[in-house]
Structure formats: C-alpha cells, structure tokens
C-alpha positions in Angstrom: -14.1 -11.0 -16.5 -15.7 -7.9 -18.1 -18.2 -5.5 -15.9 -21.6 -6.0 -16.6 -22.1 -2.4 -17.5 -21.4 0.5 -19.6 -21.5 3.4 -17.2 -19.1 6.2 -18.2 -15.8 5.8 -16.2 -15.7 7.8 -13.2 -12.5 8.3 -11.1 -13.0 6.1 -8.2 -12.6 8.5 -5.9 -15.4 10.4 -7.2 -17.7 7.6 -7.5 -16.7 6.8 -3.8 -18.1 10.3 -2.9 -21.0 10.0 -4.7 -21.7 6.7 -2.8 -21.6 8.6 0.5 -22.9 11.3 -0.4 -25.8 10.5 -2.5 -26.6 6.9 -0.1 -24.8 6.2 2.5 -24.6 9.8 4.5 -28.8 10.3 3.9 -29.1 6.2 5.2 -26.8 7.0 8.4 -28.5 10.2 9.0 -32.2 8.6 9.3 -31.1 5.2 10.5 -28.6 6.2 13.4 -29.1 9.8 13.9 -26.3 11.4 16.1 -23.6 9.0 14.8 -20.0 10.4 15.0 -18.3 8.7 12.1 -15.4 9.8 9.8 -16.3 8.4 5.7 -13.1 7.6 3.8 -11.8 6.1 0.7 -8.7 5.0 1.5 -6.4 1.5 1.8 -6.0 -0.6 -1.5 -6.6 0.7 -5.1 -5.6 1.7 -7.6 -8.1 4.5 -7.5 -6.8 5.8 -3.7 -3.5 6.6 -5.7 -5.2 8.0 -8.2 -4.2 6.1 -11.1 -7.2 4.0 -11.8 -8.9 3.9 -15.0 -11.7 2.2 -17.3 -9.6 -1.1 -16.9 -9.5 -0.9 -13.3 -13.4 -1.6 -13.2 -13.1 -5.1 -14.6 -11.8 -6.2 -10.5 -11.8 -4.8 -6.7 -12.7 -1.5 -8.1 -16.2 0.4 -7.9 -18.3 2.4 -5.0 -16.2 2.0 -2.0 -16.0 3.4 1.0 -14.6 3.0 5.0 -16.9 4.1 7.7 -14.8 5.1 10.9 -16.5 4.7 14.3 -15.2 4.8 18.1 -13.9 1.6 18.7 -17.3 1.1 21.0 -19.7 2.5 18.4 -17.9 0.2 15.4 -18.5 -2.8 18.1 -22.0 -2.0 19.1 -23.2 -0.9 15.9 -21.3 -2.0 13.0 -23.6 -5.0 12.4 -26.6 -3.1 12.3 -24.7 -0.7 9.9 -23.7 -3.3 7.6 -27.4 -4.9 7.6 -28.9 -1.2 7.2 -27.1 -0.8 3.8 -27.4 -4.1 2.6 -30.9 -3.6 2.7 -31.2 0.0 1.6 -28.3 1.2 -0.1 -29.8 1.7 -3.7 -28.5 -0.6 -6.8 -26.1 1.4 -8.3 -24.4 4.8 -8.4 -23.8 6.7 -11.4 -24.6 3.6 -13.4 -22.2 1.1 -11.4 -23.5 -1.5 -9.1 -23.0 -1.4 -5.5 -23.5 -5.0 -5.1 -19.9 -7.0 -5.4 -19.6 -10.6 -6.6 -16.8 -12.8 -6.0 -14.8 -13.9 -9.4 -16.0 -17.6 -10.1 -12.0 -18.6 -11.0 -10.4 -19.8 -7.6 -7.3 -19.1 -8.5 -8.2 -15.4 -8.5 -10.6 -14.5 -6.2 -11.5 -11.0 -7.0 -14.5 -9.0 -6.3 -16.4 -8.4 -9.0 -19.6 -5.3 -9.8 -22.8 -7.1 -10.7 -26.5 -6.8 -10.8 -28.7 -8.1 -8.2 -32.4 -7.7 -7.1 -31.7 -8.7 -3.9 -29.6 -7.4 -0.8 -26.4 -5.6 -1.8 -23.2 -7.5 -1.0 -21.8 -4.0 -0.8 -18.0 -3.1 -0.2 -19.0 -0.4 2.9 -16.4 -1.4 5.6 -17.3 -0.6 9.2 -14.1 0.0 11.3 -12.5 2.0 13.9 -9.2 4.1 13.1 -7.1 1.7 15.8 -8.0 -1.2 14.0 -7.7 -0.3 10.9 -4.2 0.7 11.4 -3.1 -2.3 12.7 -4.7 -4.1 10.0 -3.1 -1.9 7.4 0.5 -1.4 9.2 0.5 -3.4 12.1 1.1 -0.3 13.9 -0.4 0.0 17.5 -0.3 3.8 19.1 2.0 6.6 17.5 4.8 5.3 15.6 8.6 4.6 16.9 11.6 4.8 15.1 11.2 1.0 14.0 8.0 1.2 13.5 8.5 3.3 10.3 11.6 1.6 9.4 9.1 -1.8 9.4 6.2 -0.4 7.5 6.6 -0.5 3.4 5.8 2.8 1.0 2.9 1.5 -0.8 1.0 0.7 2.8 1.8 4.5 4.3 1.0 5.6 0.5 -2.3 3.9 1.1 -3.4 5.3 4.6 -2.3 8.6 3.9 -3.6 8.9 0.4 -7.5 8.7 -1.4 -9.7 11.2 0.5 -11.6 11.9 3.6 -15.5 12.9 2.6 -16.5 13.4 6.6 -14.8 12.9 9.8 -16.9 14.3 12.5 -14.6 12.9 15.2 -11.0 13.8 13.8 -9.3 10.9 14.9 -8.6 9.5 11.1 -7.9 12.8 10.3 -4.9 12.8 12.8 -3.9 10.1 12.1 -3.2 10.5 8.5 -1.6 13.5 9.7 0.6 11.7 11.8 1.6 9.6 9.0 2.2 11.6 5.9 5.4 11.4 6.1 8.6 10.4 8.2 10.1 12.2 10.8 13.5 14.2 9.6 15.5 12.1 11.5 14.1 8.9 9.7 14.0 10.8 6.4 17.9 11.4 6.5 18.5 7.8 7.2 16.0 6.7 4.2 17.8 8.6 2.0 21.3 7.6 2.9 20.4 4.1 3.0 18.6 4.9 -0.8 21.9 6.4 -1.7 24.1 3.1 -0.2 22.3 0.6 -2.4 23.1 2.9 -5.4 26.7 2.8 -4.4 26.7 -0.9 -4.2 26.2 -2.0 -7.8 26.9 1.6 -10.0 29.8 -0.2 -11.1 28.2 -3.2 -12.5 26.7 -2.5 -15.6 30.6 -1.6 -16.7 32.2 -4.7 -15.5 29.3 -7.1 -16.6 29.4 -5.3 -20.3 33.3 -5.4 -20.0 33.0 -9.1 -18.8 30.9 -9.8 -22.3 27.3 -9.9 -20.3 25.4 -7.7 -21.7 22.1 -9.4 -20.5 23.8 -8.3 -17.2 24.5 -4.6 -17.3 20.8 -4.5 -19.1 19.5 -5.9 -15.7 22.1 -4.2 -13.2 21.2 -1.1 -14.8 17.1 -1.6 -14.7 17.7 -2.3 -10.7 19.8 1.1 -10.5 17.0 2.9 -13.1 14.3 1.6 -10.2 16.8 2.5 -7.1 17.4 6.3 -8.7 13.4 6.7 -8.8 12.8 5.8 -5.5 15.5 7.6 -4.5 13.5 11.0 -6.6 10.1 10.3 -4.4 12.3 10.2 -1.7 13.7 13.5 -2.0 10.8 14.9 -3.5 8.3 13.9 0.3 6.7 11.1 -1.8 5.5 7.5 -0.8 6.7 5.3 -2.9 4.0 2.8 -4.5 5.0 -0.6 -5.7 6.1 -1.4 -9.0 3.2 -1.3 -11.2 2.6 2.7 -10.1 6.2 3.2 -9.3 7.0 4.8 -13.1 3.3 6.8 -12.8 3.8 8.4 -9.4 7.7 9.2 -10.6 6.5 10.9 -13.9 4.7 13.4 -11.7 8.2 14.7 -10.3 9.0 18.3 -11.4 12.6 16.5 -11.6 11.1 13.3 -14.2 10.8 16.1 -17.4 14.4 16.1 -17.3 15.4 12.8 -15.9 13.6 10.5 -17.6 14.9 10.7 -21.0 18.3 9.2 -20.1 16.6 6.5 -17.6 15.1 5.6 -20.9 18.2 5.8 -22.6 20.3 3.6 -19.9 17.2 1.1 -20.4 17.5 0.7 -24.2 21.1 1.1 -24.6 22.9 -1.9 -26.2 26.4 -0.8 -25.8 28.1 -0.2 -22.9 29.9 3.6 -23.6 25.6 4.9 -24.2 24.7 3.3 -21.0 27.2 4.7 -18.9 27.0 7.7 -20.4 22.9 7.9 -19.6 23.5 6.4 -16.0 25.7 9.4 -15.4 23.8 11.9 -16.8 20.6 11.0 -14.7 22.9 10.2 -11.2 24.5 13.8 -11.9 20.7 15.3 -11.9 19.8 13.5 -8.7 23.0 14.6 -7.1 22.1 18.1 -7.7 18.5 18.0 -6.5 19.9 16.5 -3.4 22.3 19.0 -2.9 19.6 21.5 -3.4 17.8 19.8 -0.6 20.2 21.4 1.8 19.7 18.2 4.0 23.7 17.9 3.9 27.0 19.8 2.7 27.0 19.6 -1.3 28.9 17.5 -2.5 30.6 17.6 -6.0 28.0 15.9 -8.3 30.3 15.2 -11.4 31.0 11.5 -12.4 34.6 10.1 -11.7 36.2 6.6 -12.5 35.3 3.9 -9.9 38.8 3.3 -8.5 41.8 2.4 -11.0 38.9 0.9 -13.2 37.5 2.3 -16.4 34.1 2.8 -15.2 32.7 6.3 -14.6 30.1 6.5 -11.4 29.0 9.2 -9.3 30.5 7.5 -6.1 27.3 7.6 -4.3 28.7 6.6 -1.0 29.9 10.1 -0.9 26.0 11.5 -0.4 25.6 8.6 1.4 28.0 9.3 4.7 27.2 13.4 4.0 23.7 12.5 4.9 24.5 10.1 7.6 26.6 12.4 9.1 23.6 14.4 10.0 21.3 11.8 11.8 21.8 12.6 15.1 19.0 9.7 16.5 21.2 7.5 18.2 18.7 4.5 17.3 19.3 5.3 14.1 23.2 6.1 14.0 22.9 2.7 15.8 21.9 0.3 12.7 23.9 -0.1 9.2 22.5 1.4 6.3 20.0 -1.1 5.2 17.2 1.1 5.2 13.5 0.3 6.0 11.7 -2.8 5.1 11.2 -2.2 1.5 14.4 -1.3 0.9 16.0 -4.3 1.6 12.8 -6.4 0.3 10.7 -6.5 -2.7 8.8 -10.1 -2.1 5.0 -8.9 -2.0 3.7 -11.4 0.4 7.0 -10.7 2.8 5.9 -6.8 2.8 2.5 -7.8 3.7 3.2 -9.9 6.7 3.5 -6.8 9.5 5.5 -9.9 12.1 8.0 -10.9 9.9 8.8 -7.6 8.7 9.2 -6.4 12.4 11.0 -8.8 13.4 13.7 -8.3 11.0 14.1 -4.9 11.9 14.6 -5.5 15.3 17.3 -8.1 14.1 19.5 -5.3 12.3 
C-alpha cells in the first residue's frame, strides 16, 4: 500500500530524532518531570542499519522510537506513558504521521503511516533494557560463550546499531557496549568456523561443471560468493545483516572496491575455467586480508589443485586450523567447527526462535 503522504524522505534515523526531540522529550519533561529514561532507535529496520530509503516508507517504517526505563519505572509508569502520547504527541513530524495503521491484507500484517484526528496509535515503545534484551536475543545478564555462539548477526547488528538520542541512566548504553562485538576468543573461532564452510564445498563448482551441471557450479559458487562476504564483515568487526542488506553492508568494506568485481565475475561466468579463475582471485584477496589480521601465522595465500584433481582452490582448511590453533577457550576448543547459529542456519523463523536456537548449541 502506498503512504498517504508526500513528505520529503528523511532518513529514519533522523526522523526518529526529530520525534524525540521536537515531541516526545518536551511531553516527558512536563508530564513526568524527573524521569530517568534512555530514548533510542534501535531493533528492526531497515533504517537502524541505515539502509532505508523512500521505499521503506510504504511499511513498518516512520517516527519510531524506544523509551528505556528501570525495570520499576517502565512497570509503574509505562501505561501512563503510552496514554500521555497517545493523547498529545502531535500528528505528524516533518510531514509523516505518527499515528500507525495496521495493513488491511491478513496475509501481511504490516504497520502502516496514516492520518487520524483522533488519538495516535503511535509506534513509542516503553521498555526496560533487561527486557528488551531478552526479547531481542533471549539473552538474560552478560553474555557466556554460548550465548554469543546462539544469537544470529542481524539481531546483535540490531541492538548494537541505530542511535541513542538520551540515556540519562547508562544502562542501554552499556549494554550496547557490551555487545558490539565478540569477545577475541569467540571472534577466532567465528572465523575459523567461516573459513571451514569455505573449505567444504571450494571444490564444487569444478566437479559439478566437470560433471556437465552447470546449474550447479552457478549455485555452489553463489553459496561460496555469500560465505566469502560474511567471511569479509567478519574480518573487517562487522555484524552481519541478513540477506537483503548482506551485499549493502559488504559494499562498505575498504576490501569490496577490489573484491567485488570478481565475486561478480564468479556469479556471471558461464564456463567453468572464468569461474574458477574469479573464485580464486577473490579467495586469494581474503587470504591476504586475513593474514594482515595478524590473528594467526600467514599462511601462503596462492591457489593450488584440490588433491590429484584438476580443480584450483585456496585450501581453506589451512586458515582454518591456523586460526583454531589460537583459541585457547577450552569451551571453545571443546566444540567442532560449526560456528554460531547463523552459520549453520539460514531458516528466518529458526533464527528468530531464541529456545530452539539455544538448544542446539548446547547439543554441539
């Protein structure tokens, strides 16, 4: 459904601000004075990644915004809260409603901007920081080792990205600070598990396009294209989003101005001497910038055949057991290199369901 407006597009983000800023701060300030809260956009969105535009507005998108409390203060007073800017919060910022409609198709229940003269179903959540993280993560105090191993990129990327307008009691700043990014120890076995699922299948593409499947080496090779770009944000400290911003947060790498012409070209190659020729170009550039991680002895980065067979790889199990070799976590030296949860699984709804996804990491 199309908004029912023609503000100029703001990036949400900014539009969040203005909402706290311009309403909700002045509203909490006269209503509840003395009110320790931290004001956040942050969670789901396109815009808390920072890759929302004018098509994001047509669902879930618009002035947002989290209000943090103590868990007492969010209990107590959240209500009234809510009420207080249903009633007063004004109609719009910038020239985008604050009042959110559901979509009237049930198979896609989205919230939608619209108009309204009446009280404004707005999209101001009241919280506490606890809460919300188990909501988000299903994490409860500071996180374990499995812990991070059960909570996917795109959620951390979600807590720990968008932007904090006020937090008067620091305890969602900490907590973002806790988060942004793994400990080393977790980091080194991320990476060698990211480098272990390239080893699995870098000689596919060659044996499917020697076997007459074409079809298969194209998809082999798109799976390897995906595993060498999480592999980049990896090295690079980055959170990996899911797969519709997966390609925009990679093409901010310093390393994607160089790489990503011969991902491309692995991608659209119909023969199979172009594609392993691109697939070895772009695993010999990763291989380097790991190497120049100093995370583990380099490692010579130039391809070699795969065995006896006529397939040049980069043998990625090398930087694999070089980077396993220094995790010295004895939790972690413990479990085979599967990885964290996303790195085994893909399924949306799986990632999203914090038990399941805990439970299987306690079962590796």
């Amino acid at each position: 459904m199309p908004p029912t407006h023609h503000a100029p597009f703001l990036p949400g983000l900014r539009l969040s601000q203005h909402l706290f800023e311009e309403a909700v701060r002045p509203l909490l300030a006269a209503g509840l004075p003395g009110l320790r809260y931290a004001a956040a956009r942050v969670g789901s969105g396109s815009e808390v990644l920072g890759f929302d535009s004018a098509r994001s507005a047509d669902h879930d998108w618009g002035p947002r915004l989290t209000l943090f409390l103590t868990p007492d203060d969010a209990a107590a007073q959240g209500p009234a809260i809510r009420e207080l800017l249903a009633v007063r919060l004004p109609k719009d910022v910038h020239g985008w409603p604050t009042h959110f409609e559901n979509s009237p198709d049930p198979l896609d229940p989205v919230g939608i901007m619209a108009r309204t003269d009446g009280p404004v179903a707005h999209r101001v959540d009241v919280t506490d920081v606890d809460s919300w993280l188990a909501d988000r993560l299903g994490l409860h105090g500071a996180p374990a080792t499995a812990d991070w191993l059960a909570m996917p990129q795109q959620r951390l990327a979600e807590v720990t990205s968008g932007a904090v307008f006020h937090d008067a009691t620091g305890g969602l700043t900490a907590a973002r600070d806790r988060l942004a990014w793994y400990p080393d120890q977790v980091w080194r076995h991320l990476l060698a598990c990211q480098w272990q699922r390239i080893s699995q299948e870098e000689a596919f593409p060659g044996r499917c396009a020697e076997a007459g499947d074409d079809l298969g080496a194209a998809v082999v090779t798109g799976r390897l294209v995906r595993d060498l770009m999480r592999l980049c944000l990896l090295l690079a400290r980055r959170y990996a989003p899911y797969s519709k911003w997966l390609g925009s947060a990679f093409a901010r790498l310093p390393v994607a101005a160089t790489l990503t012409p011969h991902l491309r070209g692995a991608l659209a190659a119909t023969g199979a001497a172009l594609r392993e020729r691109h697939l070895c170009e772009a695993y010999e550039r990763v291989a380097a910038v790991q190497n120049e991680s100093g995370l583990a002895p380099p490692l010579d980065p130039s391809r070699r055949p795969f065995h006896g067979r006529p397939y040049l790889v980069i043998g990625a199990q090398r930087f694999a057991e070089a980077l396993r070799a220094t995790v010295t976590d004895p939790a972690l030296r413990a479990l085979p290199l599967t990885g964290a949860v996303d790195q085994w699984a893909d399924n949306t709804d799986f990632l999203g369901l914090h038990a399941p996804a805990r439970a299987a990491v306690r079962a590796m």
